[in-house]
C-alpha positions as semicolon CSV with decimal commas, in nm:
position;residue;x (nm);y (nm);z (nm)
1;X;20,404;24,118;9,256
2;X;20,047;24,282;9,259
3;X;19,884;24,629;9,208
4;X;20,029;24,894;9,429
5;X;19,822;25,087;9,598
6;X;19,785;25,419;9,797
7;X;19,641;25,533;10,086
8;X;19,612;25,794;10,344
9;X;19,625;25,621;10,716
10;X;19,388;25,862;10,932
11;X;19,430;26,067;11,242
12;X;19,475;25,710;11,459
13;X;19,748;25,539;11,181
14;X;19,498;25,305;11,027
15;X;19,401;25,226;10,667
16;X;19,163;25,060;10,441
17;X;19,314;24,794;10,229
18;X;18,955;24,622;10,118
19;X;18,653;24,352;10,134
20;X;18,830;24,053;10,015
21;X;19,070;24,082;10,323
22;X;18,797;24,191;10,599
23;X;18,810;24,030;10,931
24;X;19,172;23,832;10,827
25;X;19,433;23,846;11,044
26;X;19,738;24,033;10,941
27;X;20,089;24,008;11,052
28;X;20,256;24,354;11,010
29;X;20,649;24,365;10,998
30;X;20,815;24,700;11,039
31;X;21,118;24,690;10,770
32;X;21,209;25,056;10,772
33;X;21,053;25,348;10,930
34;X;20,916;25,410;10,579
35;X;20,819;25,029;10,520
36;X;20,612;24,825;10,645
37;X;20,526;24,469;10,519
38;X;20,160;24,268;10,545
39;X;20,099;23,925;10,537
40;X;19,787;23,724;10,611
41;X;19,878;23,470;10,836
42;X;19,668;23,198;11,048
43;X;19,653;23,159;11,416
44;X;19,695;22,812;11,573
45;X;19,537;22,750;11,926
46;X;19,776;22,673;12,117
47;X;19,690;22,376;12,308
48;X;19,720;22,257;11,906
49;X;20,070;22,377;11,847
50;X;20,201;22,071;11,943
51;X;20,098;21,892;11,595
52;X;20,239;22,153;11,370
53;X;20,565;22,101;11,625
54;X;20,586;21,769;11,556
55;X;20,684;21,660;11,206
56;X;20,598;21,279;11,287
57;X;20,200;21,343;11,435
58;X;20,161;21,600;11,170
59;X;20,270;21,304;10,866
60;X;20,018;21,101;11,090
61;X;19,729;21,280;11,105
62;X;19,797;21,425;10,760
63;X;19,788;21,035;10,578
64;X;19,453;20,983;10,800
65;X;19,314;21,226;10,687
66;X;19,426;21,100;10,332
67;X;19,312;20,806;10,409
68;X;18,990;20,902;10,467
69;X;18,939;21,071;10,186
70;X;19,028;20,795;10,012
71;X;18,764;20,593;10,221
72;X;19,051;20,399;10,316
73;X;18,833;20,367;10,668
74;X;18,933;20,098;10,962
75;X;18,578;19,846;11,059
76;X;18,448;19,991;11,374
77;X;18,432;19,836;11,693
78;X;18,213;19,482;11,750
79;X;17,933;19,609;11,973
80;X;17,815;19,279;12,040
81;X;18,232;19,143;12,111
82;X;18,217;19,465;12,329
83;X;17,886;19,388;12,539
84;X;17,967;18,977;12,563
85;X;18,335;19,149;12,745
86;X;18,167;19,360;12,931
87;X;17,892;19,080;13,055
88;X;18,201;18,831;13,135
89;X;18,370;19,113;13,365
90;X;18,059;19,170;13,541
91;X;17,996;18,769;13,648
């Protein structure tokens, strides 16, 4: 565990905790009446929850993305396949 620390909350219950947390988002649990516990936490959208819901998209995108890193990349699209297509469904 860390450094303890003090404080008095002002007239409207709020305190001070310091920099390296400003503008973090905080989840605050109510244990006791006389203990309270903080965590920083991260907000997903949630029109994105879905992912983080789903175990088999999340592995998906997750070895993509390791994939990618890896420059493990697929070859593009042919432009020129594409436009001699898209000239035959025109005729």
């Amino acid at each position: 565990m860390g450094a303890t620390l003090t404080k008095t909350a002002d007239a409207k219950g709020r305190i001070t905790i310091g920099p390296q947390i400003a503008n973090r988002l905080i989840s605050v649990t109510k244990v006791t009446e006389a203990e309270y516990v903080l965590k920083l936490v991260r907000a997903i959208p949630e029109d994105e929850a879905w992912l983080y819901e789903n175990p088999k998209a999340l592995a998906s995108v997750r070895n993509g993305l390791r994939q990618a890193r890896a420059g493990q990349l697929s070859k593009g699209p042919s432009l020129t396949a594409d436009k001699k297509l898209a000239d035959q469904l025109r005729e």
